[in-house]
N, C-alpha and C positions, 0 to 999 in steps of 0.2 A: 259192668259199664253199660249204659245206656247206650242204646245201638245210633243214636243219632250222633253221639259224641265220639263214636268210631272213626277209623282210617273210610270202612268201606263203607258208611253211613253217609257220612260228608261228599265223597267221590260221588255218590249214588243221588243226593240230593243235588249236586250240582247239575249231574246228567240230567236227571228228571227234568229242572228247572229250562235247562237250553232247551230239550224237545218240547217242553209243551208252552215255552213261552210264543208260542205261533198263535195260541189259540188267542180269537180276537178278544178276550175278556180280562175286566183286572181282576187281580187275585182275592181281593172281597166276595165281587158275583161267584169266581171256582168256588168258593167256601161254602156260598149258599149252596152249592149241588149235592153239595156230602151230607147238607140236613132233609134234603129229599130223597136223596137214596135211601138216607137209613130211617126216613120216615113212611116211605116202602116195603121198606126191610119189618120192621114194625109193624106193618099191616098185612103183608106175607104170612109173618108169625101169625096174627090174629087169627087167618084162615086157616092156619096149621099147615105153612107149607116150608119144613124149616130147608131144605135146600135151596129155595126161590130167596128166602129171606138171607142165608149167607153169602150167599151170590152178592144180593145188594148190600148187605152192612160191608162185605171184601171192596165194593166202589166204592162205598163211604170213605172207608179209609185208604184207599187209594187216593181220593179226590183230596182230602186231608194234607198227605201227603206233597202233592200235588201243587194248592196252591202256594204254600210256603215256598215250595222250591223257588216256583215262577216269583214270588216276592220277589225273593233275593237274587235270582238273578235276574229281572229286571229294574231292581235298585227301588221297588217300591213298597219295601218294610217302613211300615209307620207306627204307633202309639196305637189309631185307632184300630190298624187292621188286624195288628196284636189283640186287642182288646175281641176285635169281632170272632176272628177265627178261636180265642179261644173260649169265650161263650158257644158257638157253635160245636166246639170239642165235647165240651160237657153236655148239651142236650142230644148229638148224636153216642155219645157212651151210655146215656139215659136211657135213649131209648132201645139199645144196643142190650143192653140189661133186662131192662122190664120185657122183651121180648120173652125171655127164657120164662116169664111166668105161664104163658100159654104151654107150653111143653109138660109143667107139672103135671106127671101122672094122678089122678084120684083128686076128692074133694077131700079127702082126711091130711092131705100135704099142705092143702091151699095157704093154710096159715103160715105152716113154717118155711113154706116158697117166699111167703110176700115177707115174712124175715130178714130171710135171707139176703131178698132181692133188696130189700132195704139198706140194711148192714152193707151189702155191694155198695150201693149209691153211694151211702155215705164214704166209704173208703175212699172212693177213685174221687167223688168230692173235696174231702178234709185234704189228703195229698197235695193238691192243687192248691187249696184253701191255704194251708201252711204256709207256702213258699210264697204265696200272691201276697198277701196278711206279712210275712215278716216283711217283706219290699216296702209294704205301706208302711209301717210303725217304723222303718227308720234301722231295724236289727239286724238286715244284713245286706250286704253292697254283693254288684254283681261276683265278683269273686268267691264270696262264700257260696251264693247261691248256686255256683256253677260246680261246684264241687260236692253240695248238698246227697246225703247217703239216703238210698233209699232201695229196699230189698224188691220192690216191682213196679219203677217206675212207668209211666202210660205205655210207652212201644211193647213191654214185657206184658204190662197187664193186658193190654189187646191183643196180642198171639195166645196165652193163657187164655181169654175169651173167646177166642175162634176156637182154640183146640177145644173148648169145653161145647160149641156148637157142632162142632162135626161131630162129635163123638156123641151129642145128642140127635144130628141127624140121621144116625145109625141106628139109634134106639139102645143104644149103651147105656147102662147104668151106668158107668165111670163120669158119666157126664155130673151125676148128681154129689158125686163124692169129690170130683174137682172145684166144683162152684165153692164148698164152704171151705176150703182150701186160697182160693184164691180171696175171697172176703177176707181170712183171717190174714192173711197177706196185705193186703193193703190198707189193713187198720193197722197192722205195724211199720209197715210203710208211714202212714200217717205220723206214727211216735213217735218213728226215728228222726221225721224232718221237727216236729215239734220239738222234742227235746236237743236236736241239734240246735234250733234256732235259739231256740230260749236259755241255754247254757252261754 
């Protein structure tokens, strides 16, 4: 079960929402702050400083978090802000991703990193892509979508990404053997919302 769709999810977003609705901003401008953390976070990486860069992709999503809360409970969920925060979703998981290229040991990997990091995009991509794509064509009403299966949907596939950065910021090899673990995870993630939808 998607951890948003939980008892303690829901309770925990609501909290969020009350405390940080103080902060003087709407919930669009919080959105922007999670594509500069994690565009930080990204440059961190560049330098090769992968604890400085977890630190901020960890506000990223925090901020993420964050401003949805403050949406809803300030009653200012809309169409577009939907639209913005979750473009913003996808370029901070991007770039959240292509971080882990800098960390690839050796130039004899380079190719099969930037593979990799590819096939990642695409997964956490197509996922999204699915369920956005059946809404538009008509194939499935909020009900089906909210029930839609899927083996690592975003909250999951980002905890699987942190774990797979700390354990890079260690200098673990487990880091290298979780990533194509988690890719092949979310290209079946991908199938399963495709073939639900399209069935």
């Amino acid at each position: 079960m998607a951890l948003k769709k939980s008892k303690f999810g829901a309770s925990f977003q609501s909290a969020l929402g009350r405390f940080f609705s103080v902060i003087p901003l709407t919930a669009n401008q919080i959105t922007v702050f999670a594509l500069l953390f994690a565009a930080a976070g990204f440059y961190a990486s560049y330098l090769g400083l992968p604890f400085h860069a977890l630190l901020l992709f960890l506000f990223a999503a925090a901020v993420d978090a964050i401003d949805g809360a403050v949406a809803r409970f300030r009653k200012e969920v809309s169409d577009k802000g939907a639209y913005i925060d979750g473009i913003i979703d996808r370029l901070v998981e991007f770039l959240f991703i292509i971080s882990f290229f800098f960390f690839l040991p050796g130039n004899a990997v380079v190719f099969a990193g930037a593979c990799l990091i590819t096939i990642l995009f695409f997964g956490t991509c197509m996922t999204s892509f699915a369920t956005a794509y059946a809404e538009h064509r008509h194939v499935a009403d909020s009900k089906k979508i909210s029930s839609q299966p899927g083996i690592l949907p975003r909250a999951e596939r980002l905890i699987a990404l942190f774990a797979s950065f700390i354990l890079l910021a260690y200098g673990s090899a487990w880091a290298y053997l979780l990533l194509p673990l988690i890719a092949l995870l979310c290209i079946v993630t991908f199938f399963q919302r495709f073939l639900y939808f399209s069935s």
